[in-house]
VEXDREN-2710 file (C-alpha; in Angstrom, 1 decimal):
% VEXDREN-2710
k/r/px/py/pz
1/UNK/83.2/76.6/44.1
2/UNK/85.1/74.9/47.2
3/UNK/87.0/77.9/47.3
4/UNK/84.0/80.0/47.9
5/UNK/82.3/77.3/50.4
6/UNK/85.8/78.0/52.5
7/UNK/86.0/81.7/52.4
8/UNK/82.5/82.0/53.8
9/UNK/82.9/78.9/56.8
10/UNK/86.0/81.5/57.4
11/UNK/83.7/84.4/57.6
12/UNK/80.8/83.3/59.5
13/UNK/83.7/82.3/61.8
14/UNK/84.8/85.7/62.0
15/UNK/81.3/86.7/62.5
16/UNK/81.5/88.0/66.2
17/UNK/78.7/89.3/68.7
18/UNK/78.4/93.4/67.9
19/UNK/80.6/95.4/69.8
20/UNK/78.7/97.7/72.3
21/UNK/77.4/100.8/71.1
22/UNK/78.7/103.0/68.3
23/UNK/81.5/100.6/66.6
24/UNK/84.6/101.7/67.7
25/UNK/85.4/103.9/64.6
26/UNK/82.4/106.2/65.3
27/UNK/83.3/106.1/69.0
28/UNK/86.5/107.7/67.9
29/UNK/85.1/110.7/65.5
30/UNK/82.3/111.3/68.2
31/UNK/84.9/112.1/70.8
32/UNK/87.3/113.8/68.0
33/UNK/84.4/116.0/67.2
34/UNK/83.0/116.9/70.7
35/UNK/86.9/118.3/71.1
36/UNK/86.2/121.2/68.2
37/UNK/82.4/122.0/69.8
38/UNK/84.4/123.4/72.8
39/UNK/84.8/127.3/73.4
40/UNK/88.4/128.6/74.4
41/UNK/90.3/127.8/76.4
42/UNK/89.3/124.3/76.9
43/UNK/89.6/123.8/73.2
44/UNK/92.9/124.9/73.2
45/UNK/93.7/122.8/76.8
46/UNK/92.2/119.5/75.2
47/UNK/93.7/120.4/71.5
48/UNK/97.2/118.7/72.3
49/UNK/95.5/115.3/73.8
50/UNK/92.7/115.1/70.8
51/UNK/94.5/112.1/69.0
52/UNK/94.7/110.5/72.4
53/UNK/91.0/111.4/73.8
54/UNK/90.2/109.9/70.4
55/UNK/92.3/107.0/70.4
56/UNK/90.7/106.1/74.3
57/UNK/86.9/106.8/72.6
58/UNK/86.2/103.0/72.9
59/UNK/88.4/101.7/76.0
60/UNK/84.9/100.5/78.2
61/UNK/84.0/98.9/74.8
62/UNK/87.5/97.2/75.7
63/UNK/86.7/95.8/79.5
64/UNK/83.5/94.1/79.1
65/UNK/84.3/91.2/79.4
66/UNK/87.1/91.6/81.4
67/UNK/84.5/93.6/83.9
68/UNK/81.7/92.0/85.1
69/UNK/79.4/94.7/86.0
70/UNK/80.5/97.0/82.7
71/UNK/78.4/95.7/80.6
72/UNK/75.2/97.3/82.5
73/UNK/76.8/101.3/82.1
74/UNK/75.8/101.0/78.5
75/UNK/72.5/100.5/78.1
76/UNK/69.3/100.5/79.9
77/UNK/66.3/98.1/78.8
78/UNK/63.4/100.1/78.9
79/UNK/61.0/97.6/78.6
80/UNK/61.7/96.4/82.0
81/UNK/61.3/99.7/83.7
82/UNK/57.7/100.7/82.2
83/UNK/57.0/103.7/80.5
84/UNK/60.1/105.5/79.5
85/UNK/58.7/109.1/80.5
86/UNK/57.5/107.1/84.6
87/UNK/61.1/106.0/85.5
88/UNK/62.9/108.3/87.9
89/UNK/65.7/110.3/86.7
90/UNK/67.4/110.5/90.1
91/UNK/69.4/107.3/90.7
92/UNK/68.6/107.4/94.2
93/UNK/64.8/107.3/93.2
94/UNK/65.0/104.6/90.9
95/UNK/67.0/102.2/93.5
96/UNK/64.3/102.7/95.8
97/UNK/61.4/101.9/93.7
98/UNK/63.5/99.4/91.1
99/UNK/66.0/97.7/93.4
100/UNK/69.8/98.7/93.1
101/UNK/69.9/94.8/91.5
102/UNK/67.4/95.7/88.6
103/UNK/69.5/98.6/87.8
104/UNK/72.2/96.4/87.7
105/UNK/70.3/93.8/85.3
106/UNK/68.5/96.3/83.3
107/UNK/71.2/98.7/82.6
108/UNK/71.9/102.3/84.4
109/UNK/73.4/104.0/81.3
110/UNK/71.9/107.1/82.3
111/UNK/73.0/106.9/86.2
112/UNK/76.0/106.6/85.3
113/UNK/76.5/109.1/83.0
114/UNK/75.1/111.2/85.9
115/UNK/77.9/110.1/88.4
116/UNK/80.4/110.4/86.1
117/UNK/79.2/114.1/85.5
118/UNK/80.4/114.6/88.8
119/UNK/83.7/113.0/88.5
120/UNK/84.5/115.2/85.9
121/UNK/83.5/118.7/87.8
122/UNK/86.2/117.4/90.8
123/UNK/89.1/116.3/88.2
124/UNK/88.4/120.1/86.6
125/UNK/88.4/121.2/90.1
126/UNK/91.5/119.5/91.1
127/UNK/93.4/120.5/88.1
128/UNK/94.0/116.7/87.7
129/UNK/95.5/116.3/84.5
130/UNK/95.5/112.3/83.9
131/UNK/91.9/112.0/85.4
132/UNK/90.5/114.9/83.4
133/UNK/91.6/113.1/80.2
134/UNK/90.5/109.9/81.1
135/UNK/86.9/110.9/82.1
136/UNK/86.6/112.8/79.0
137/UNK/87.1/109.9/76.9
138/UNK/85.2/107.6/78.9
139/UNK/82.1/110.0/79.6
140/UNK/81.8/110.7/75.8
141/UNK/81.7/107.1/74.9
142/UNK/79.0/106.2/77.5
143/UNK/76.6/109.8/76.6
144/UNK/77.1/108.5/72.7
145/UNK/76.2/105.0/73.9
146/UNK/72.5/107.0/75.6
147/UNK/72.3/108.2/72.1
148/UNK/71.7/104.9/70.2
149/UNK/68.1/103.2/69.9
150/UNK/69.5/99.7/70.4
151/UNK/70.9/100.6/74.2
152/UNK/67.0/101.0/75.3
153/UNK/66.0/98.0/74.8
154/UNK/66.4/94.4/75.7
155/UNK/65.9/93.0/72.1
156/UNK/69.4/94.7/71.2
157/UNK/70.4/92.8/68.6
158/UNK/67.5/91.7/67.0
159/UNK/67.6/88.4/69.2
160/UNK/63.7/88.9/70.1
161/UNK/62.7/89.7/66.8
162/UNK/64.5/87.3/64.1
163/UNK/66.4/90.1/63.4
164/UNK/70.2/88.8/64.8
165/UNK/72.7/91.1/63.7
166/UNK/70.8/94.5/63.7
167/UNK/73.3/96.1/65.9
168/UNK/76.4/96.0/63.9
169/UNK/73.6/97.3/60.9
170/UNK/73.0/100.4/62.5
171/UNK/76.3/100.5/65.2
172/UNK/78.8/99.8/62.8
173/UNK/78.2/99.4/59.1
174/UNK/75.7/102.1/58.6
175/UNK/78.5/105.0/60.1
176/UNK/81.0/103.9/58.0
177/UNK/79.0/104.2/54.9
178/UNK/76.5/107.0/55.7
179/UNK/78.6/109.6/57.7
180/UNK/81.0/111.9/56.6
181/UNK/83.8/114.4/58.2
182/UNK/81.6/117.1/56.6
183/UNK/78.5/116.2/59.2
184/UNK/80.5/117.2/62.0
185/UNK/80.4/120.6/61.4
186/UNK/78.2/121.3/64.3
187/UNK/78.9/124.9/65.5
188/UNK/80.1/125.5/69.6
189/UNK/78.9/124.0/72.4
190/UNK/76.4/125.8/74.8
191/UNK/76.3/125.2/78.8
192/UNK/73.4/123.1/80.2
193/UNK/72.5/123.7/83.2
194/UNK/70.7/120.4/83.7
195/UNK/73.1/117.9/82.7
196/UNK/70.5/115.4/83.6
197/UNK/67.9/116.5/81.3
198/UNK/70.2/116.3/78.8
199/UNK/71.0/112.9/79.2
200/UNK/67.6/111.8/79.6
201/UNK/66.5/113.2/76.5
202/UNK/68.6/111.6/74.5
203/UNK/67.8/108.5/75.9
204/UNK/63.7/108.8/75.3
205/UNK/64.8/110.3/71.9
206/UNK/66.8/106.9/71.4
207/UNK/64.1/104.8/72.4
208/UNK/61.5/106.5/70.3
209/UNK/63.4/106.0/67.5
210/UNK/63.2/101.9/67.8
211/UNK/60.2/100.9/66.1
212/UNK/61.9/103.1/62.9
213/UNK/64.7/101.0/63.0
214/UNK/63.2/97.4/63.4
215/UNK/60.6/98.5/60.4
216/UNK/63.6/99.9/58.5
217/UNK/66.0/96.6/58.8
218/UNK/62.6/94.4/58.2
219/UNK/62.0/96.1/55.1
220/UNK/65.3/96.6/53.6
221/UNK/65.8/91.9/53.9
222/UNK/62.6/92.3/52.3
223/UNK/63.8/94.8/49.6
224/UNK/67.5/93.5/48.8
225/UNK/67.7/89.6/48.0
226/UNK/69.1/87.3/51.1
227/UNK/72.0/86.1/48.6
228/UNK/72.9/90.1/48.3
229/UNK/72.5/90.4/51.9
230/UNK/76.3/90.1/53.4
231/UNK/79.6/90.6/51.6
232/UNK/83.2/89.6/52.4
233/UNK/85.6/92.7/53.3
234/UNK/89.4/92.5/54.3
235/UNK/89.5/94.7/57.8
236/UNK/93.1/95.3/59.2
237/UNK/94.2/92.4/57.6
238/UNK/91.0/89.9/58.6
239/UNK/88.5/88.5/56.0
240/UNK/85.5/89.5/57.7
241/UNK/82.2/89.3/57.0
242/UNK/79.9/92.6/56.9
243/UNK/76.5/93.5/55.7
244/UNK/76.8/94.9/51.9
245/UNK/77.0/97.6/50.7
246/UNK/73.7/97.7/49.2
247/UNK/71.9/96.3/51.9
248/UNK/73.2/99.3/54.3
249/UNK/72.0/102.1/51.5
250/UNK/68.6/100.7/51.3
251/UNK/68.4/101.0/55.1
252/UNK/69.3/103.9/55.7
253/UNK/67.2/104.7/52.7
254/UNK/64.1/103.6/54.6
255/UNK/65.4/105.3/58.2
256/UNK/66.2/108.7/56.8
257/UNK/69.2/110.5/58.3
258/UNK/68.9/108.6/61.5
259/UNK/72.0/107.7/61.8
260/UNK/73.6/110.8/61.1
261/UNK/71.4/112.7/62.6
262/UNK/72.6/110.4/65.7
263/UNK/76.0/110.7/66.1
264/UNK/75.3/114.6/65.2
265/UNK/73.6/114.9/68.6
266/UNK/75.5/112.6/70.5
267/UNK/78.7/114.7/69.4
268/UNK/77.2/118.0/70.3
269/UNK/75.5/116.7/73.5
270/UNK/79.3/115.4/74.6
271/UNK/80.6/118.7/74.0
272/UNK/77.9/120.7/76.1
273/UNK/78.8/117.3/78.7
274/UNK/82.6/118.7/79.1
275/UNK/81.9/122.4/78.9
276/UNK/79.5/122.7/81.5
277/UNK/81.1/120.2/83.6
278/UNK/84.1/122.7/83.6
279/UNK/82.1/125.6/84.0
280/UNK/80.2/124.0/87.3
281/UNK/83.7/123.7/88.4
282/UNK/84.4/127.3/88.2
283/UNK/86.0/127.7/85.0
284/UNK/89.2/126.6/86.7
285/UNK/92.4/127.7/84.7
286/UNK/93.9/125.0/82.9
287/UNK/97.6/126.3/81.4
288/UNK/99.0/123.6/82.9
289/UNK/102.9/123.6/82.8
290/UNK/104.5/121.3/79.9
291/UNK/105.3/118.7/79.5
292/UNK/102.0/117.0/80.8
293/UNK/101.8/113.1/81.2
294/UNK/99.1/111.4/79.6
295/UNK/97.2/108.4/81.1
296/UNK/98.4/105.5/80.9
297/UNK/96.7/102.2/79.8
298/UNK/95.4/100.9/82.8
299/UNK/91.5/102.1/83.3
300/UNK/90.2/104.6/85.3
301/UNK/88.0/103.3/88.6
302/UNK/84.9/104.0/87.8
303/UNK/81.5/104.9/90.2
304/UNK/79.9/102.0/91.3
305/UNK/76.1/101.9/91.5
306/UNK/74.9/103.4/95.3
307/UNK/72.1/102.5/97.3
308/UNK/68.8/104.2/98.4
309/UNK/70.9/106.5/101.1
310/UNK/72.5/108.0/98.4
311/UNK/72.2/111.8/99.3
312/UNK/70.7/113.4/96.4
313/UNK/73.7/115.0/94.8
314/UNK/76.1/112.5/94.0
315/UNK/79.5/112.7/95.3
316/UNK/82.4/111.7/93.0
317/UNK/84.2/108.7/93.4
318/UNK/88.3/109.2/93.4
END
């Protein structure tokens, strides 16, 4: 019995705040995925550097907290903007009727995304090897991040609602147990020729989806007894403690295939991201001479939010 009272002390010690976004692992496969979407030849460019555009899936998961204003690419909290469909897609819009502060506070995950887009098209221009790779990686983590419910909203982890611990539910547990390599199978990516439609629709999509998910996690406590509610799990060598099994199931019972249906989009939507960022840089060639150097650890600078004389297409910041 005092055995048991230790292990879980130990676990609820191990119990951290919810990593942004997807959890790491589905950060990784979303990026993996996005790589076989692609059309030749940038499949067969990226095809040598998929373990590391995988491996660098969750690196801004990594510098929040050692970056103050990182935190804020992530999300964006609706609620404090109005009406999802009112807010002004064009970042220089939104500064000027929201403040280039709010955007700061709320979240800008969908500005950014934007600038980044941009980014991308010069490093393809430029034939910049080390910056193409790391934007790829970074810009398919933040365009997965647009795709989950919890990043529209200021109640993102249930804090609002006495539902604490909703993030790493649906984040975290619920991809491990509810997708499978066999979803990816998603067919090639197309080009969009409004990147910033596409972003914007995921994000409404995500935010529609959040009443499903509050209901769903509401009714699953109700539905699985509290004692059944959290097991303890050995994770790269840590006792940790995670939701259960059976509390996940009957989740994602109630939600559907949300979740899967999720990370389905946000790995096709990444793909389209890529491919028609190269093709908006001409379809530059890309048979780079071997052998190529990969990044290397230290991050990548990253846009910083502009102000209302932003002209209205964004330049990329080196």
């Amino acid at each position: 019995m005092l055995q048991n009272l230790w292990l879980l002390i130990i676990a609820a010690l191990l119990w951290a705040a919810p990593a942004s976004g997807w959890g790491f692992d589905a950060h990784r496969q979303i990026n993996r995925y996005a790589v076989y979407t692609l059309p030749a030849p940038l499949y067969y460019y990226l095809k040598p550097h998929l373990r590391w555009i995988e491996a660098h899936a969750p690196d801004p998961d990594s510098r929040r907290y050692a970056v103050a204003e990182e935190g804020a690419r992530h999300f964006i909290d609706i609620e404090y903007y109005g009406c999802v469909d009112s807010i002004p897609q064009r970042e220089e819009d939104a500064i000027k009727q929201y403040t280039a502060d709010s955007l700061k506070s709320w979240g800008h995950v969908p500005w950014h995304v934007q600038r980044l887009y941009y980014s991308l098209i010069h490093a393809f221009k430029s034939r910049d090897h080390t910056r193409i790779l790391r934007l790829l990686a970074e810009t398919g983590h933040y365009l997965a991040d647009a795709h989950v419910p919890l990043h529209t909203t200021a109640n993102y982890n249930g804090q609002f609602s006495g539902q604490r611990g909703i993030h790493a539910l649906l984040e975290t547990r619920s991809p491990v147990l509810m997708v499978r390599e066999r979803d990816f199978l998603l067919g090639a990516a197309t080009y969009v020729s409004d990147i910033r439609q596409l972003i914007w629709e995921a994000v409404k999509e995500s935010h529609r989806a959040l009443d499903t998910v509050f209901y769903a996690e509401e009714q699953a406590k109700k539905r699985i007894p509290e004692s059944a509610w959290y097991s303890l799990e050995m994770r790269k060598g840590k006792l940790e403690k995670q939701y259960s099994e059976a509390l996940t199931l009957e989740f994602n019972r109630i939600l559907g295939d949300l979740v899967r249906r999720r990370m389905r989009q946000a790995t096709l939507a990444v793909g389209k991201f890529w491919f028609s960022a190269w093709v908006d840089a001409g379809q530059p060639p890309l048979d780079l001479p071997e052998p190529v150097q990969e990044p290397q650890e230290n991050p990548l600078p990253v846009p910083e939010m502009g102000n209302a004389t932003l002209p209205s297409r964004i330049e990329p910041v080196d």
